[in-house]
DRENPATOR-295739 format. One record per residue (C-alpha): residue number from 1; residue in three letters; x, y, z. Coordinates in Angstrom, 3 decimals, m for minus. Layout:
BEGIN
rec num->NUM residuo->ALA u->X v->Y w->Z
...
This chain:
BEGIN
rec num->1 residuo->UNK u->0.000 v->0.000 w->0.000
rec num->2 residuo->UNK u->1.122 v->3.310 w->m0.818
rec num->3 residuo->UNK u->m0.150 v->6.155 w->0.673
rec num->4 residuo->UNK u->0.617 v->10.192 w->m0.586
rec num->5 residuo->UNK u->m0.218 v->13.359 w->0.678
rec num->6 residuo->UNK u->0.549 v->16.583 w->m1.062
rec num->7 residuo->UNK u->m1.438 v->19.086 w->1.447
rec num->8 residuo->UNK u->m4.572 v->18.700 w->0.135
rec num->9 residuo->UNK u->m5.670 v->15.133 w->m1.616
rec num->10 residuo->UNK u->m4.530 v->11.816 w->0.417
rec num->11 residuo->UNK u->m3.807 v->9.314 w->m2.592
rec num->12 residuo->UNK u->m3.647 v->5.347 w->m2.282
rec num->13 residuo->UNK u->m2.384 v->3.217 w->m4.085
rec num->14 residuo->UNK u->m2.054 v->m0.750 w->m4.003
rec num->15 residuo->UNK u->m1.839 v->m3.649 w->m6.454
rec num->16 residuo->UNK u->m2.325 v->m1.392 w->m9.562
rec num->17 residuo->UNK u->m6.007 v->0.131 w->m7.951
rec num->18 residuo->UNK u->m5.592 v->3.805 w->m6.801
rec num->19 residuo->UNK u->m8.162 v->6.159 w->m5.631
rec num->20 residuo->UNK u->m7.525 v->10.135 w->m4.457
rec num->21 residuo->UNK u->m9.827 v->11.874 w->m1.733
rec num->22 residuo->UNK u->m9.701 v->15.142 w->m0.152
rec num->23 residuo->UNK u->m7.265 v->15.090 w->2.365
rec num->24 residuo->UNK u->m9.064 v->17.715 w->4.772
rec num->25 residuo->UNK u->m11.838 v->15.099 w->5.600
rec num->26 residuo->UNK u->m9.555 v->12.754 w->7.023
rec num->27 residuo->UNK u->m7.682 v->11.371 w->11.244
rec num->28 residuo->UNK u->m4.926 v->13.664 w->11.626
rec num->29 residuo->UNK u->m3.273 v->10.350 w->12.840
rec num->30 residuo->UNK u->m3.277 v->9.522 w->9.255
rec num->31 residuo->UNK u->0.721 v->8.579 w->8.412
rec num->32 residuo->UNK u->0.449 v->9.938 w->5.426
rec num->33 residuo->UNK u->m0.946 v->13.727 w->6.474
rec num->34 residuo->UNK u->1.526 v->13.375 w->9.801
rec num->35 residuo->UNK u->4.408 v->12.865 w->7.414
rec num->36 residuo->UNK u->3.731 v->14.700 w->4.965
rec num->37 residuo->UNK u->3.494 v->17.970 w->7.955
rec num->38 residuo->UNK u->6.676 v->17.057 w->9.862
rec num->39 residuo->UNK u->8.678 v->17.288 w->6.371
rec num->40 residuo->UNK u->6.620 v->20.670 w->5.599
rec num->41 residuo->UNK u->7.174 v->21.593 w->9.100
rec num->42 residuo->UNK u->11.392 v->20.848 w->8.831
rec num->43 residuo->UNK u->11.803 v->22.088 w->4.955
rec num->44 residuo->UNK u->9.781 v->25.860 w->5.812
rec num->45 residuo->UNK u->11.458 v->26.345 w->9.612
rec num->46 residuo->UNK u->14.069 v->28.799 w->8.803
rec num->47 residuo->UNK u->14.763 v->27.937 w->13.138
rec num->48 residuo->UNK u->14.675 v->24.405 w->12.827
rec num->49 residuo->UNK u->15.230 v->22.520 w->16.166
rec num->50 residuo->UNK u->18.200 v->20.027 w->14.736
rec num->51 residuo->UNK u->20.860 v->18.441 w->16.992
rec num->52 residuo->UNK u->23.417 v->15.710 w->16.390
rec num->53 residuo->UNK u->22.753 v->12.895 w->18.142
rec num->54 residuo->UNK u->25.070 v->9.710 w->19.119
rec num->55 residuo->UNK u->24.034 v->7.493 w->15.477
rec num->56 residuo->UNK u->22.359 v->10.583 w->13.586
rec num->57 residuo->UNK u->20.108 v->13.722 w->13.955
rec num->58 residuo->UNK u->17.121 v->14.295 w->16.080
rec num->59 residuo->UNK u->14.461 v->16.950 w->14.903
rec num->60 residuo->UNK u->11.777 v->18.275 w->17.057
rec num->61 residuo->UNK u->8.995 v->20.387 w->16.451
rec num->62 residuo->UNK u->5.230 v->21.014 w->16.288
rec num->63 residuo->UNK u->2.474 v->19.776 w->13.665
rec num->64 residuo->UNK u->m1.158 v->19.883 w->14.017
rec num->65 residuo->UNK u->m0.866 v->16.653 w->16.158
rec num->66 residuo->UNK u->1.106 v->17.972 w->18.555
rec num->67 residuo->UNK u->4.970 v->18.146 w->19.236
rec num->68 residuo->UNK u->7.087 v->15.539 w->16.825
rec num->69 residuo->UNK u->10.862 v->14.078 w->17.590
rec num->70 residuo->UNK u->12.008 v->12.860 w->14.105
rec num->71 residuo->UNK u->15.376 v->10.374 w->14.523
rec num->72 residuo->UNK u->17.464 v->10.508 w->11.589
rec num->73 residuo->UNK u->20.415 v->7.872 w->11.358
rec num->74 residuo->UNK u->23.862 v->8.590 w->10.244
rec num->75 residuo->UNK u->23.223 v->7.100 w->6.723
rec num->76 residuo->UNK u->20.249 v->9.449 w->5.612
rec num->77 residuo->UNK u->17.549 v->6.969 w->6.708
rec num->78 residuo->UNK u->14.805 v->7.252 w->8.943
rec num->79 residuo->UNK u->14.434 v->5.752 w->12.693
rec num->80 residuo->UNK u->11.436 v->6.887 w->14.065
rec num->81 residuo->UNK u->9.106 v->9.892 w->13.909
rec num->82 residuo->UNK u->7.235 v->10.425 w->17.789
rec num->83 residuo->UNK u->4.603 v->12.682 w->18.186
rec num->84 residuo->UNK u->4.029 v->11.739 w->22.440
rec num->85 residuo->UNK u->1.162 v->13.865 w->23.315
rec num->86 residuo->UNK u->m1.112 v->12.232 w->20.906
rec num->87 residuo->UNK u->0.836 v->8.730 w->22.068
rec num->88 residuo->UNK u->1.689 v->8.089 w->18.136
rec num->89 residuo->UNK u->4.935 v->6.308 w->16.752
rec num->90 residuo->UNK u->6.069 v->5.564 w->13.242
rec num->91 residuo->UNK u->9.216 v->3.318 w->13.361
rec num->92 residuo->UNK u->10.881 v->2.978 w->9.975
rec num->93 residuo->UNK u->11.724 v->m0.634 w->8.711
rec num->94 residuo->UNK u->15.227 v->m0.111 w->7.114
């Protein structure tokens, strides 16, 4: 399944069938929507909230969710995206 957001329509995708909806009607918990605002969030923030961590970066900021903590690891990939007031994780399979 493959699920994209561009800010306004939420697109899926999956075994050749895809279907796009208006992205406004949808959970904020939605992956794609809470990904799609964290990199908004980090690519606009002219003071972004970036530290070096031991194994890679750690950015931390605020989406409509609530406050995020985005691990980065030392070879460009993702760890884990937190958002902890709205108890949500996304760990990333490597």
């Amino acid at each position: 399944l493959v699920m994209e957001y561009d800010g306004k329509t939420l697109s899926f995708s999956f075994a050749g069938f895809s279907y796009k909806v208006d992205g406004s009607n949808f959970e904020r918990k939605n992956p794609a929507i809470v990904i799609y605002e964290v990199f908004d969030y980090i690519n606009s923030d002219s003071q972004l909230n970036a530290r070096k961590i031991d194994g890679g970066f750690k950015y931390e900021g605020k989406i409509s969710l609530g406050d995020f903590v985005l691990i980065q690891n030392e070879d460009n990939s993702f760890d884990s995206l937190t958002v902890k007031s709205a108890d949500y994780k996304i760990q990333f399979i490597n």
